[in-house]
C-alpha positions in Angstrom: -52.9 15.9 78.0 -55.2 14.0 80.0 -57.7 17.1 80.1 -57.3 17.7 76.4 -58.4 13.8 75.7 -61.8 14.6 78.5 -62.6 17.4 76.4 -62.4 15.6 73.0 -64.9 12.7 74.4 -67.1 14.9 75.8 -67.6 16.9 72.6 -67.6 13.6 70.6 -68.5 10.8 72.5 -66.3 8.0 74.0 -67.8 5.8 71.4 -67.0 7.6 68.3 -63.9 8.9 69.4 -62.7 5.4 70.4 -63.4 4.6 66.9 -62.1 7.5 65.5 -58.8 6.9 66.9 -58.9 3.2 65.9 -59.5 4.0 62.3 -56.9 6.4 61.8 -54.9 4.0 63.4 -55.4 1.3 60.9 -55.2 3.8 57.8 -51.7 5.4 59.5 -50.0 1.7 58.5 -50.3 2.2 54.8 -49.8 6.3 55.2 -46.7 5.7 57.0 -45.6 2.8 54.9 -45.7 4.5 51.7 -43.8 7.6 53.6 -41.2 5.5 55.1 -40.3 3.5 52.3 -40.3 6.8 49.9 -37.4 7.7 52.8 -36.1 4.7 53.0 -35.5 4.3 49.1 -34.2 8.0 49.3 -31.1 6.8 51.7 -30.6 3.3 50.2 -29.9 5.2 46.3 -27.6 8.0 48.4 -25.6 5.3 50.1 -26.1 6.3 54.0 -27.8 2.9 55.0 -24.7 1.1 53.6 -22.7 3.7 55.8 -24.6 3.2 59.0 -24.8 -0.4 58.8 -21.0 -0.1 59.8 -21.6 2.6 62.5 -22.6 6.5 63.7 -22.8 9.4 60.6 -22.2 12.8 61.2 -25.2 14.3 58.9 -23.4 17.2 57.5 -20.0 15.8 56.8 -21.9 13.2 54.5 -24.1 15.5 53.2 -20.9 17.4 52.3 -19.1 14.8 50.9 -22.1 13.3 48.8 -23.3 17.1 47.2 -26.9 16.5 48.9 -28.8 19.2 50.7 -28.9 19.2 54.1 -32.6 20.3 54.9 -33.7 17.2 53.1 -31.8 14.7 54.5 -32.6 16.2 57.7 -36.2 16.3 57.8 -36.0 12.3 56.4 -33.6 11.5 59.3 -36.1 13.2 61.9 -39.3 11.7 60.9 -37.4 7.8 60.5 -36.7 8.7 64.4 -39.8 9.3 65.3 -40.7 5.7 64.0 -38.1 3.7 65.2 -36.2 3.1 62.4 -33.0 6.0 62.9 -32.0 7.5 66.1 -30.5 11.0 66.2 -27.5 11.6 68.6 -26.4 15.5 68.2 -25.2 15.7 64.7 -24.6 12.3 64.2 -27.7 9.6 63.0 -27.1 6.3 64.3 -29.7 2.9 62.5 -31.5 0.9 65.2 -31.8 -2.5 65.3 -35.7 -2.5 63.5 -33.8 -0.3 60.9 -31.0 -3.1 60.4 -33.5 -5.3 60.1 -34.8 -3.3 56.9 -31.5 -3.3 55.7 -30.4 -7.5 56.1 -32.9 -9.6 54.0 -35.8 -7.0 53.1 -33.5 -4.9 51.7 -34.1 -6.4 47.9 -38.1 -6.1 48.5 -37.2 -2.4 48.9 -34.7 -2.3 45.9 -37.0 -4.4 43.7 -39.9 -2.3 44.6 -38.3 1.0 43.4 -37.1 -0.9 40.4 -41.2 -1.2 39.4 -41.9 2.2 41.1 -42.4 4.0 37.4 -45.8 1.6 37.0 -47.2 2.8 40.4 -46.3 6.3 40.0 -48.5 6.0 36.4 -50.9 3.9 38.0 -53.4 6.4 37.4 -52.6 6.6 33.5 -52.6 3.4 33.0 -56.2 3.0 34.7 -57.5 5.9 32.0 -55.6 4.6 29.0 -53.3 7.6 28.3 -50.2 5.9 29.6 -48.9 2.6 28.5 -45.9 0.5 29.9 -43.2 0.0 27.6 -43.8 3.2 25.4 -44.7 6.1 28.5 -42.5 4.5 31.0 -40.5 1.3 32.3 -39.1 -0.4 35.2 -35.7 0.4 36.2 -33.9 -2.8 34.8 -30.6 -2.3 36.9 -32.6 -2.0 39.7 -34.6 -4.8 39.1 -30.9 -7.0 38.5 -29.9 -5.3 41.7 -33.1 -6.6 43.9 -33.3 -9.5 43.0 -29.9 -10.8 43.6 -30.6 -9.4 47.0 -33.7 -11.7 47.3 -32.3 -14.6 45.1 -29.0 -14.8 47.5 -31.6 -16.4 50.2 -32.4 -19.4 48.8 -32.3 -19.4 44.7 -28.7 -18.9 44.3 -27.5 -21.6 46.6 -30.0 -24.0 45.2 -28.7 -22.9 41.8 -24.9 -22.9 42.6 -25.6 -26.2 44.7 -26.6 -27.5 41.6 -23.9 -26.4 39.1 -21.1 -27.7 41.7 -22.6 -31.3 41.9 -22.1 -31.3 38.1 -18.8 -30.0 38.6 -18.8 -27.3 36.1 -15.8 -25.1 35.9 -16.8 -23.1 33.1 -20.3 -21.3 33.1 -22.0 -18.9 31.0 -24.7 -16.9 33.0 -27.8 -16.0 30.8 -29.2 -13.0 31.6 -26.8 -12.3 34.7 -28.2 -9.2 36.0 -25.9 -7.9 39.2 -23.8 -11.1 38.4 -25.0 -12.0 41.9 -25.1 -15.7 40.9 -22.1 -16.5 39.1 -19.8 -14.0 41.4 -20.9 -16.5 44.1 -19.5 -19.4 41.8 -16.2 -18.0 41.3 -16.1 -16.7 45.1 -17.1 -20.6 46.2 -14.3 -22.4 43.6 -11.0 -20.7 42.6 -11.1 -22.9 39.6 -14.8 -21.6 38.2 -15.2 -19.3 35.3 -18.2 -17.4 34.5 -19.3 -15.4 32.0 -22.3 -13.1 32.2 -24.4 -11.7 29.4 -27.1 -9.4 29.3 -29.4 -7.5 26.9 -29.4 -4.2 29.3 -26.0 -2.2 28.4 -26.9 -0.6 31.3 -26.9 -3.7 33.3 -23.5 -4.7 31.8 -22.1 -1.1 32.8 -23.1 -1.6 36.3 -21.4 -5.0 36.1 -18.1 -3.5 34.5 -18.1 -0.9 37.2 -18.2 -3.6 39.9 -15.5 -5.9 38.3 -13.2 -2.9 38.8 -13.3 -4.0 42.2 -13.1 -7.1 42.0 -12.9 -9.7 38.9 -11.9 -13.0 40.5 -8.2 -13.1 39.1 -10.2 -12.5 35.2 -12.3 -15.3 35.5 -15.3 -13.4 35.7 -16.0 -11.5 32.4 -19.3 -9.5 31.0 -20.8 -8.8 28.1 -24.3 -7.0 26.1 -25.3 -10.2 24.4 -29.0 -11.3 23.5 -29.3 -14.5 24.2 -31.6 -14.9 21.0 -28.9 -14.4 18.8 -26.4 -16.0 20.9 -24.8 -17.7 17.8 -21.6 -15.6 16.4 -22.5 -12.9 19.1 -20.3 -14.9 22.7 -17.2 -13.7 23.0 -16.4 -16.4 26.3 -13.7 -18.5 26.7 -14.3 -21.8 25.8 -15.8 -25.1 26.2 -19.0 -23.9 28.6 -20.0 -26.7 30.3 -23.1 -25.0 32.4 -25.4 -22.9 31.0 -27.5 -20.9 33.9 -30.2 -18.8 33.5 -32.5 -17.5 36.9 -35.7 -15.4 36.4 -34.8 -15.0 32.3 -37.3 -16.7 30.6 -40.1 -15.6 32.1 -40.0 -12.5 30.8 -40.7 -14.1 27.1 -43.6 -16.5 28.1 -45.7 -14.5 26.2 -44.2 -15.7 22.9 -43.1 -19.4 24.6 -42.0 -20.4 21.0 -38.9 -18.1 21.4 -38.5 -20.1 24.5 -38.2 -23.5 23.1 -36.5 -21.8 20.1 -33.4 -20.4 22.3 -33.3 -23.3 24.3 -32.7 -25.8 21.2 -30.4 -23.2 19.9 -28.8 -23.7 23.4 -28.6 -27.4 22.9 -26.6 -27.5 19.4 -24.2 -24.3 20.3 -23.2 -26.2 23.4 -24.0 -30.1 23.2 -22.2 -30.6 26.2 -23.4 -28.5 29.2 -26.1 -28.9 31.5 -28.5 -26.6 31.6 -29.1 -24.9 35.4 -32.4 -22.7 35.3 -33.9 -21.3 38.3 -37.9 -20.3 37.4 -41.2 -18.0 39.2 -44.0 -20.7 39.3 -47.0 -19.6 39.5 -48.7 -19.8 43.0 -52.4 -20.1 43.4 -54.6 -16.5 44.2 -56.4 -18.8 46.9 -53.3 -20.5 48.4 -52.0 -16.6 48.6 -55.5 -15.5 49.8 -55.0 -17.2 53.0 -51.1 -16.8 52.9 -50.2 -13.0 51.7 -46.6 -13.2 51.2 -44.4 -11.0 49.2 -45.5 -13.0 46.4 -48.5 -10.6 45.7 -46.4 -8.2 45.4 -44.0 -9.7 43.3 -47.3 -10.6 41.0 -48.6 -7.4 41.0 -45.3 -6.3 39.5 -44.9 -8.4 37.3 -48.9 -7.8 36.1 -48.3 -4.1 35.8 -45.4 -4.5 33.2 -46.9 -7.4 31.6 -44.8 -10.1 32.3 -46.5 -13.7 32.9 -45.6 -15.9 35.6 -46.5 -19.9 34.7 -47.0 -23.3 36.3 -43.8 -25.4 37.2 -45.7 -27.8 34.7 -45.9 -25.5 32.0 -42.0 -25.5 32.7 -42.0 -28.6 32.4 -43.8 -28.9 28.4 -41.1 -26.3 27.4 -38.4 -27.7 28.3 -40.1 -31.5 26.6 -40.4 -29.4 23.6 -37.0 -28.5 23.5 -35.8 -31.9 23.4 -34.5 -31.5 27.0 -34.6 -33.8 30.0 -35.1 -32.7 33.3 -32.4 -34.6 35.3 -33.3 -33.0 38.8 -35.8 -30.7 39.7 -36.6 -28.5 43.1 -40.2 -27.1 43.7 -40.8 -24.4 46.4 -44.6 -23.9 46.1 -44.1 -21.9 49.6 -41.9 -18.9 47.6 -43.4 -20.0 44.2 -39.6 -20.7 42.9 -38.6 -23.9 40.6 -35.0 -25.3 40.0 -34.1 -27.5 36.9 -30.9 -28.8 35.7 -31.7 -30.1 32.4 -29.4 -31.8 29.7 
């Protein structure tokens, strides 16, 4: 080896090999991100990260019992060895402790990033004009309900549920409940709480359905395809709701924020009663970001691409003023770029 590397530097120069290596070394992090997380999306979908997490695989009984083909999942499994990520013990594939790492709080960057992979695999056709999100392609909404209850269970979700148990709600309809991540939590934290989800996604719902089979919290937690625009004569929930909770809903409508205020006054006289819980993006600033890249760029660039708009916790703020509501506590993380309102 050694000889190989003499020969290499005489024919190009210790300089310029020096660099050479260098460079390819700082291109291989974005090569080899892009690879491993194309893997790494590949085993999360199939189910053998959940499997690992709970010990050793033998490779070709799984592959067996899942219908996959085995020169695929092979040929992931080596190359996530050779960067640390899997180790391969005969037959068997065990996760190392980088790779659990991947798999414990990251893991909703990863599902929320294949969620929005359609807009970077037509990145190119949107850049020319002869694609267009919304009528070429999408994001993958159950994905997107499935990341981000992954991310939201962090810190949103307990701020959130915090929130609805010092009002002491016991029945609460979740707007826009995605993966029912945040009302699942309420019913799992207080045998007494009810929850109903809706969503506009009948795949979302489906996904739900197929999870309450498992486990429904004794019936109090119930589903349903529901706009929340035409909320009136549409809820099928048991009644009264005294918590209404909505987390990263409205958002998606700020570009028409007079169907904002519109469903929150709706909100209002269908239940006169309940607080209102909402859990809101706030837009962080490109220099703040600049000099602190978090996965907030990301989460922008997402949202850019399928033209959503993230706005100001003060802009927040007017819209809820022009729905006649008062904000009776309020939580800011600029650090996340997350706001928290309950609002009667």
């Amino acid at each position: 080896m050694l000889r190989q590397i003499l020969k290499v530097i005489k024919l190009l120069g210790l300089k310029r090999a020096a660099r050479m290596k260098r460079h390819h070394a700082e291109g291989l992090v974005y090569v080899r991100g892009y690879a491993a997380t194309c893997c790494w999306w590949a085993l999360l979908r199939c189910g053998l990260l959940d499997e690992l997490a709970k010990g050793a695989v033998a490779v070709k009984e799984f592959v067996g019992r899942k219908g996959l083909d085995l020169k695929t999942l092979e040929s992931m499994v080596e190359y996530l060895d050779g960067i640390g990520l899997l180790v391969r013990r005969g037959g068997q594939v065990e996760i190392t402790k980088q790779g659990r790492v991947l798999i414990a709080e990251p893991r909703g960057m990863f599902e929320l990033l294949w969620a929005y992979e359609p807009c970077f695999t037509n990145l190119g056709g949107m850049l020319d004009g002869s694609k267009k999100y919304g009528r070429d392609f999408t994001r993958d909404v159950t994905w997107v309900g499935i990341g981000s209850a992954s991310l939201c269970e962090q810190l949103p979700y307990p701020v959130m549920r915090r929130m609805v148990r010092d009002h002491e709600a016991k029945m609460v309809l979740d707007l826009g409940c995605g993966d029912m991540g945040l009302i699942a939590g309420l019913c799992r934290e207080d045998g007494e709480v009810r929850a109903h989800g809706i969503d506009v996604s009948e795949a979302m719902i489906e996904f739900c359905r197929g999870k309450l089979k498992n486990e429904d919290y004794g019936g109090r937690l119930t589903v349903e395809c529901c706009d929340m625009f035409e909320i009136e004569g549409a809820l099928d929930t048991p009644m009264p709701v005294d918590c209404i909770t909505a987390c990263d809903t409205f958002h998606e409508y700020l570009q028409e924020p007079d169907r904002i205020v519109e469903v929150l006054r709706k909100l209002r006289e269908v239940f006169p009663e309940a607080i209102l819980v909402i859990g809101e993006f706030c837009l962080q600033d490109a220099d703040w970001l600049r000099k602190h890249p978090t996965a907030s760029l990301e989460h922008h660039l997402f949202h850019q691409l399928s033209n959503q708009e993230i706005t100001s916790a003060g802009c927040w703020r007017e819209i809820f003023g022009q729905a006649g509501l008062t904000i009776v506590e309020e939580q800011v993380y600029d650090l996340i770029g997350h706001g928290y309102f309950a609002l009667r």
